[in-house]
C-alpha positions as CSV (number, residue, x, y, z in Angstrom):
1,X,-37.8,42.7,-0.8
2,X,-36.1,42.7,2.9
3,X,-37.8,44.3,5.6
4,X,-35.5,46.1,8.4
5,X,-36.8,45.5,12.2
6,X,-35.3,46.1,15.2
7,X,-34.4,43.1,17.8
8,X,-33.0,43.8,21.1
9,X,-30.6,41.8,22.4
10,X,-30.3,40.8,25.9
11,X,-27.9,39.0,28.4
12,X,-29.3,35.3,28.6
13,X,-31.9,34.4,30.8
14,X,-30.5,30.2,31.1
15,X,-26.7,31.6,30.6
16,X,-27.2,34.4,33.1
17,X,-28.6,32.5,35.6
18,X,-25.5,29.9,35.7
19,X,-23.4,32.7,35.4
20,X,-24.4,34.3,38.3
21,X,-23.9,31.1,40.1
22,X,-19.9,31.7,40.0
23,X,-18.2,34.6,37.5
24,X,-19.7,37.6,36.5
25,X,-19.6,36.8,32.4
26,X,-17.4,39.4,30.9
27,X,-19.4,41.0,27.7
28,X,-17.7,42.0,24.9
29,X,-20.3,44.1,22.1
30,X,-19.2,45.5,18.6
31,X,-20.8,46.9,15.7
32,X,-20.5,47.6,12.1
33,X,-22.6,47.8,8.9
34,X,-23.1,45.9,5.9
35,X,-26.1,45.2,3.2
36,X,-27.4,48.6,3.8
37,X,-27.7,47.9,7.7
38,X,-26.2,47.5,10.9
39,X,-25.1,44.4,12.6
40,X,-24.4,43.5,16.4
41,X,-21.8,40.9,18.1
42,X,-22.3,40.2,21.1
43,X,-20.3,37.5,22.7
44,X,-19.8,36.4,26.5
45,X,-16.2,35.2,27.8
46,X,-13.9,35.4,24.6
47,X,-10.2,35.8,23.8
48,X,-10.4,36.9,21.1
49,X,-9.8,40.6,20.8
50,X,-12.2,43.0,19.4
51,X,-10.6,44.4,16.3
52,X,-9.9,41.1,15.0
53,X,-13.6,40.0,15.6
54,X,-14.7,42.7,14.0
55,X,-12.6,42.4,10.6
56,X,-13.9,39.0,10.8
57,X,-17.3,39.6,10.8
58,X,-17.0,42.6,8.3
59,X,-15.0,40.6,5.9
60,X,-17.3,37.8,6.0
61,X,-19.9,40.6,5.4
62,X,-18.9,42.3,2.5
63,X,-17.9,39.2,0.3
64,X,-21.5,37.8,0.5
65,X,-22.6,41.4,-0.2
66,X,-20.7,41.3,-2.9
67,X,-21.7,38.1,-4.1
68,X,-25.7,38.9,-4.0
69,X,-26.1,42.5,-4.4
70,X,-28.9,43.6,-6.5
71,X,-27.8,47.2,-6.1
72,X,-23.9,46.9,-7.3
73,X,-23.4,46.4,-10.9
74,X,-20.3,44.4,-10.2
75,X,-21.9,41.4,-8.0
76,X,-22.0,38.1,-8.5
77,X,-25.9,38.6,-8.7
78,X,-26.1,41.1,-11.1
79,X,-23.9,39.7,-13.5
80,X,-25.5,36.4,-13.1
81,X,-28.6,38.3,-14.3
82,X,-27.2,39.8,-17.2
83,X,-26.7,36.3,-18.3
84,X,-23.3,35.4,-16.7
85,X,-22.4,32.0,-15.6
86,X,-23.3,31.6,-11.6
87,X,-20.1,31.9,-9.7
88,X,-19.6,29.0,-6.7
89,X,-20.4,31.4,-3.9
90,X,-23.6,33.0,-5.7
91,X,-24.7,29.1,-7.1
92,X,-24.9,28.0,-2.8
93,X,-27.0,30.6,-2.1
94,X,-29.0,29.9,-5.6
95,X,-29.6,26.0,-4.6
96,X,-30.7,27.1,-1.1
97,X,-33.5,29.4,-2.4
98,X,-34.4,27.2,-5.4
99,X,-34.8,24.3,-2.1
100,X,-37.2,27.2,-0.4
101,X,-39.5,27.8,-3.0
102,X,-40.0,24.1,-3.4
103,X,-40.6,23.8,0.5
104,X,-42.9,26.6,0.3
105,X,-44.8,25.7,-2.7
106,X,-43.7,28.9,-4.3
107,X,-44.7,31.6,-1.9
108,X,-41.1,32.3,-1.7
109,X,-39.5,32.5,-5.0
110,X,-36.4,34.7,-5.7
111,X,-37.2,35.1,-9.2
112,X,-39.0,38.5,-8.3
113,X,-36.4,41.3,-9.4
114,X,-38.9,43.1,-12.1
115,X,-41.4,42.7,-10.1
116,X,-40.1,44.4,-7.2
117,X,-38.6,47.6,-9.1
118,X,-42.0,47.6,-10.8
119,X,-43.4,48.3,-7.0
120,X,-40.9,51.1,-6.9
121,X,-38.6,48.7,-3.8
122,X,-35.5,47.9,-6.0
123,X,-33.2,48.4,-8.5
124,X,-34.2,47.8,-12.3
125,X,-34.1,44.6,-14.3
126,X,-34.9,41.1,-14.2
127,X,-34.0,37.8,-13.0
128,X,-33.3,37.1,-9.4
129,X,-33.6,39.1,-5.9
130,X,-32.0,37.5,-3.1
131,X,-33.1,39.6,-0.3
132,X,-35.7,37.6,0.9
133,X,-32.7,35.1,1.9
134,X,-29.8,37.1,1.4
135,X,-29.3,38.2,4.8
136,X,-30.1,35.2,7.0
137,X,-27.5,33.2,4.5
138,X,-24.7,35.7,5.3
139,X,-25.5,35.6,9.0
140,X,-25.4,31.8,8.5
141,X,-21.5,32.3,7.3
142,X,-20.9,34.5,9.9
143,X,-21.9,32.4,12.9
144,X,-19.8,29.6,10.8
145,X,-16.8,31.9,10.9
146,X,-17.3,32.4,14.4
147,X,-17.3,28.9,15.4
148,X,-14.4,28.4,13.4
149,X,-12.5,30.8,16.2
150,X,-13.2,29.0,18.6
151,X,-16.1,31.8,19.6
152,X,-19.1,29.8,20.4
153,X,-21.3,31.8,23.5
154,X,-22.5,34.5,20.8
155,X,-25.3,36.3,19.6
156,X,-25.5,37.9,16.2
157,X,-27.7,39.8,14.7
158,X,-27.9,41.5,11.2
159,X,-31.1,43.9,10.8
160,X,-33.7,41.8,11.8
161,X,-31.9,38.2,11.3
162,X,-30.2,36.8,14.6
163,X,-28.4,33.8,15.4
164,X,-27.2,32.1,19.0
165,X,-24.4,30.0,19.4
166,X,-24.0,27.2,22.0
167,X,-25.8,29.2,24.8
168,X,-29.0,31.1,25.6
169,X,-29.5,34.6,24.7
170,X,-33.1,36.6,25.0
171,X,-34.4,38.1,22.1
172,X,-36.7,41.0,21.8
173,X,-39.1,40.9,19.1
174,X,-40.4,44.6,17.8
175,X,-44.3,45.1,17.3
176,X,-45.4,45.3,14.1
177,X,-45.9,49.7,14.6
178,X,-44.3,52.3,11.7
179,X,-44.7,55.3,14.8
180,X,-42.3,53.8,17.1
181,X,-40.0,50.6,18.4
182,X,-41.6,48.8,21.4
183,X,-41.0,44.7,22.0
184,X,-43.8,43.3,22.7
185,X,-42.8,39.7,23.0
186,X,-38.8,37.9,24.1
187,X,-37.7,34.7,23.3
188,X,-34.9,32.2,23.9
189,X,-32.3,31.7,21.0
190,X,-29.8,28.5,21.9
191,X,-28.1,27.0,18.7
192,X,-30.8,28.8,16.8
193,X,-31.9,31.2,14.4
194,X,-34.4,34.2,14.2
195,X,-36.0,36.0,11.1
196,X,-39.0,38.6,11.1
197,X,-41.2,39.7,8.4
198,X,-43.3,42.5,8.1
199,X,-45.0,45.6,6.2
200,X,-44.3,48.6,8.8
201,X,-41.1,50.0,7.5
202,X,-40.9,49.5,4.3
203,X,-44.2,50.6,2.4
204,X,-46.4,52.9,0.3
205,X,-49.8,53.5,0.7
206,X,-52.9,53.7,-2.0
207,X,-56.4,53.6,-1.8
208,X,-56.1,49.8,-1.4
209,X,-54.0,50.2,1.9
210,X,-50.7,49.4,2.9
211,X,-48.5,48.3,-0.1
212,X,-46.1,45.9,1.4
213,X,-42.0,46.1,-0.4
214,X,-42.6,42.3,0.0
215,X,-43.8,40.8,-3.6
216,X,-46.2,37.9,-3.8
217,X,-44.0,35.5,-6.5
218,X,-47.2,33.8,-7.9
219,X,-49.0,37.3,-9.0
220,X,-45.8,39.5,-9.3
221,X,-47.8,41.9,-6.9
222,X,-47.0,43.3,-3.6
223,X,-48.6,42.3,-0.4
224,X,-51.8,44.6,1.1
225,X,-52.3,44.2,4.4
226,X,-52.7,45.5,7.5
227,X,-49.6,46.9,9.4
228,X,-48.2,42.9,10.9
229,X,-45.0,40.9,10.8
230,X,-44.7,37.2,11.5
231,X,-41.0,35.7,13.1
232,X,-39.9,32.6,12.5
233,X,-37.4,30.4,14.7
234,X,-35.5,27.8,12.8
235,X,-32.2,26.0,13.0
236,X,-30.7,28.1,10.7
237,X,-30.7,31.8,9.4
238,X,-31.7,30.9,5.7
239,X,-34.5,29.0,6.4
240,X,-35.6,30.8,9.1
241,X,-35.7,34.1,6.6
242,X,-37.1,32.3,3.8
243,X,-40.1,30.9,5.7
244,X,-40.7,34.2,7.4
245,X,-41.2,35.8,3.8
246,X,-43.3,33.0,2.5
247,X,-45.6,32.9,5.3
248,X,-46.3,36.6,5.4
249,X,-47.0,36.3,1.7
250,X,-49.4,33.3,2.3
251,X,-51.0,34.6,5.7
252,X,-50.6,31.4,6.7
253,X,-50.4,30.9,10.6
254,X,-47.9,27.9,11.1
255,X,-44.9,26.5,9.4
256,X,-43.3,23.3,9.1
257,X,-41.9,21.1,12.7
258,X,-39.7,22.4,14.1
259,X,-39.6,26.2,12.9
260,X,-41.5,27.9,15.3
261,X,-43.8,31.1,14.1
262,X,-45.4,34.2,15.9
263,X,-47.6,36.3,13.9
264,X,-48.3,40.1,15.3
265,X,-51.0,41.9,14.2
């Protein structure tokens, strides 16, 4: 039910410009990949070294993958769905999505795993398909993690979810076109979180139009729509990816004060 969309990330307009001012800001940028994607840190003026940033952030990574997989066998998730009990870690993401639907009035919903594989987007069986949150809660724990080493000038940014630490960073937002990548709007991101929805790299097409992987929860049937995305800016990662998924399945054009929403079209 997760879209992938490219964000580019940039040195900070407000940071750069008080940077400039006195010391060059030394860069430090690493990658990796988890949940089927690649994720970025950048960070300005650390001590911490590389390597251990990156075990950090890959460690982090692959527990919560681990914990809310629908594609491994083993997870939390799927074992939850086969009837198990709810472990800790898979229960805090559980009672952050159950909290979404309710402030969403059920156009999110993560009780949509038939309905996705029945669209042909995801593995089979029933019960519960965290990817419309998934991702923007593990970047959540990772921006924690971060903080927690003291590394707090930092942008993150896992697929399309992104998170900013205690400075600015520009963000590049990708226009809503399967050809090709071109940003056709930037924003700031200070203390703040970025999530994108849309239909232009993951879909089918019929002779109704553009079969979106992204399933409407109150019919159980993927959204047909034009080629569009809509990005959402919230405090946090979670909500920031919850309400992106919600409001491309309701078309609505704003969201709750003080998420902030672009829709591309």
């Amino acid at each position: 039910m997760k879209r992938v969309i490219a964000i580019v990330l940039g040195i900070a307009l407000l940071g750069g410009f008080l940077y400039l001012r006195g010391k060059k800001p030394t860069l430090l940028k690493i990658h990796g990949y988890a949940m089927g994607c690649e994720w970025t840190l950048v960070c300005r003026d650390t001590n911490q070294s590389p390597a251990d940033l990156q075990r950090e952030v890959q460690v982090s990574l692959d527990h919560w993958e681990q914990v809310m997989s629908t594609w491994r066998p083993d997870s939390d998730l799927s074992r939850f769905n086969r009837g198990e009990p709810a472990t800790a870690d898979l229960q805090r993401v559980l009672t952050v999505a159950e909290s979404m639907r309710v402030a969403t009035d059920g156009a999110f919903d993560a009780n949509v795993l038939e309905a996705v594989h029945r669209a042909g987007f995801g593995p089979d069986g029933k019960g519960m398909d965290l990817s419309g949150i998934g991702k923007g809660f593990a970047v959540d724990r990772v921006a924690e993690r971060l903080r927690a080493l003291g590394v707090c000038d930092f942008l993150f940014q896992l697929a399309g979810e992104t998170i900013a630490g205690e400075k600015a960073w520009e963000v590049g937002i990708e226009a809503p076109d399967s050809t090709e990548r071109r940003v056709t709007n930037k924003v700031i991101l200070q203390n703040s979180a970025l999530a994108t929805s849309g239909n232009y790299r993951q879909f089918r097409t019929n002779e109704r139009g553009i079969v979106s992987h992204i399933i409407d929860p109150r019919t159980g049937e993927p959204v047909i729509r034009a080629f569009s995305a809509v990005t959402v800016i919230a405090n946090d990662c979670a909500t920031a990816d919850a309400w992106a998924t919600a409001l491309f399945v309701s078309g609505k054009r704003e969201a709750p004060a003080p998420l902030k929403v672009w829709w591309q079209e």
